[in-house]
N, C-alpha and C positions, 0 to 999 in steps of 0.2 A: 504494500500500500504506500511505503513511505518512497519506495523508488520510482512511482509512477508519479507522485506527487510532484518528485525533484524534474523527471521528463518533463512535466504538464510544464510545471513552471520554466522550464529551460523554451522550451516548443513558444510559450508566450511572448517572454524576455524578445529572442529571436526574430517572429512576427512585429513586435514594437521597431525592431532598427531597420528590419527588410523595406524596399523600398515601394510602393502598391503597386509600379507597373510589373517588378518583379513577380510579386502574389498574385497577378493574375486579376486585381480588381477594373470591374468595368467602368470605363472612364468615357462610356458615352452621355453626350450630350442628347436633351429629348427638346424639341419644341412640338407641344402640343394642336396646336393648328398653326396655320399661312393666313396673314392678314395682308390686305391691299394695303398702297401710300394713302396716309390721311395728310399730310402738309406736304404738295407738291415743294421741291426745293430742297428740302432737310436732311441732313447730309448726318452717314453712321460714320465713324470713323477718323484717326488721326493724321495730318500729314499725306505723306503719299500715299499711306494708304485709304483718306478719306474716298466717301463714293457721296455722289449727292441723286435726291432721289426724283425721279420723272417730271416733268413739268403740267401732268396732271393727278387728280386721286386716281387709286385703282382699287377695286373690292373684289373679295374672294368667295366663294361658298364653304373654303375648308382646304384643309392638307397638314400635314406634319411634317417634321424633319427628323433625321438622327443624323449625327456628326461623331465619331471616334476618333479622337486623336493622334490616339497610339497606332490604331491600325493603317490607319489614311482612309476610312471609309466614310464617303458622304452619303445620304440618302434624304431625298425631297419627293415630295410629291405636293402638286395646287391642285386645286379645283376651282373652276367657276372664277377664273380671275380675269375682271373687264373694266373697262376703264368709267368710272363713277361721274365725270363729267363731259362737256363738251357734245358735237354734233354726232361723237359716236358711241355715246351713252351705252353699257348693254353689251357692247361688243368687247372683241382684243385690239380692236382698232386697228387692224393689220400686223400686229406683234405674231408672230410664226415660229418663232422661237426663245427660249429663256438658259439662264443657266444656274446653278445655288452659288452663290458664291458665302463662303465665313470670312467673318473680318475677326480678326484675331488681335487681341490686345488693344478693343476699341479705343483705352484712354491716352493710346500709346506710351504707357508705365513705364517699359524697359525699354525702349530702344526711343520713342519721340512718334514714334510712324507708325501705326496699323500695319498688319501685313493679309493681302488677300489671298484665297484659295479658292480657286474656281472649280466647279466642273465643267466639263466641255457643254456647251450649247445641244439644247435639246427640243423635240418639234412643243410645239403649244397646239394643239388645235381648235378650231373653232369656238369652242365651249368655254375655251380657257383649265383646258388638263394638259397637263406635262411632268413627268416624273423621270427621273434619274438612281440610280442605284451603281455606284462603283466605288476604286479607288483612286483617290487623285494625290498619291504617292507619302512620301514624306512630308509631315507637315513640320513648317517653323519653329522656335525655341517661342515662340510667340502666342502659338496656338496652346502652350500651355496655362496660361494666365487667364485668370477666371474671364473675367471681361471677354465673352464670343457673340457675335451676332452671324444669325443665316441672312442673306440675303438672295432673292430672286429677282437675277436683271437680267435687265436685254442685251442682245449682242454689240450696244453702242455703249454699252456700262451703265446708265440711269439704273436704279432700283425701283421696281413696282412693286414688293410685296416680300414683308418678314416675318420669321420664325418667333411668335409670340407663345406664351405661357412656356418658358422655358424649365426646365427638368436636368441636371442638378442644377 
């Protein structure tokens, strides 16, 4: 009894100094739905790596995100995302394709400058659905800092639509 005691406690001790991507804990990021831009303009981001976002609103029906930092795996999916103003009310307004991008160390803490990570450009269709699932390699010393936002933008880089209710 008293030598499994001394294990347990050594086994604990051990897990305290081990490092969590060692252990194995999961270190994805959740954002619970995709919301449209509500303040055309408004820029996520520090420095170079600022993005500003569409020069109209855009609203969404829904979508989620996961992002893992350790792995390089991003994953998005929108729904129903159309542009909330203007003559083309309802629509994508001819947007045909998006990509997620993370902006990593929004307040630029360590380095001054945001760093982005994109996924490749993916179709939108009509409806305003588009979904992505892969890896986009190594990510940054950047992408470790709590501060992450997702972004969904167009191929000319404006943002139309973010990773809200985020999880951790």
């Amino acid at each position: 009894m008293r030598a499994g005691t001394l294990v347990l406690a050594l086994h604990l001790a051990l897990m305290a100094l081990t490092p969590a991507a060692v252990m194995g804990v999961d270190r994805t990021v959740h954002w619970l739905t995709i919301r449209g831009v509500i303040v055309p303009g408004s820029v996520v981001g520090t420095g170079t790596g600022a993005v500003a976002a569409d020069g109209f609103p855009w609203a969404t029906t829904g979508g989620l995100a996961f992002v893992n930092p350790g792995s390089g795996t991003i994953k998005f999916e929108v729904s129903g995302l159309a542009l909330a103003a203007g003559n083309s009310i309802g629509t994508t307004g001819g947007l045909s394709s998006v990509r997620g991008t993370l902006v990593c160390d929004t307040d630029g803490s360590l380095t001054g400058n945001s760093v982005l990570v994109d996924t490749p450009l993916v179709a939108l269709n009509a409806q305003g659905k588009a979904m992505f699932h892969g890896n986009a390699g190594a990510f940054p010393p950047e992408c470790s800092e709590p501060d992450l936002a997702l972004l969904i933008r167009t191929a000319g880089g404006t943002w139309v639509a973010y990773g809200a209710v985020r999880r951790p």
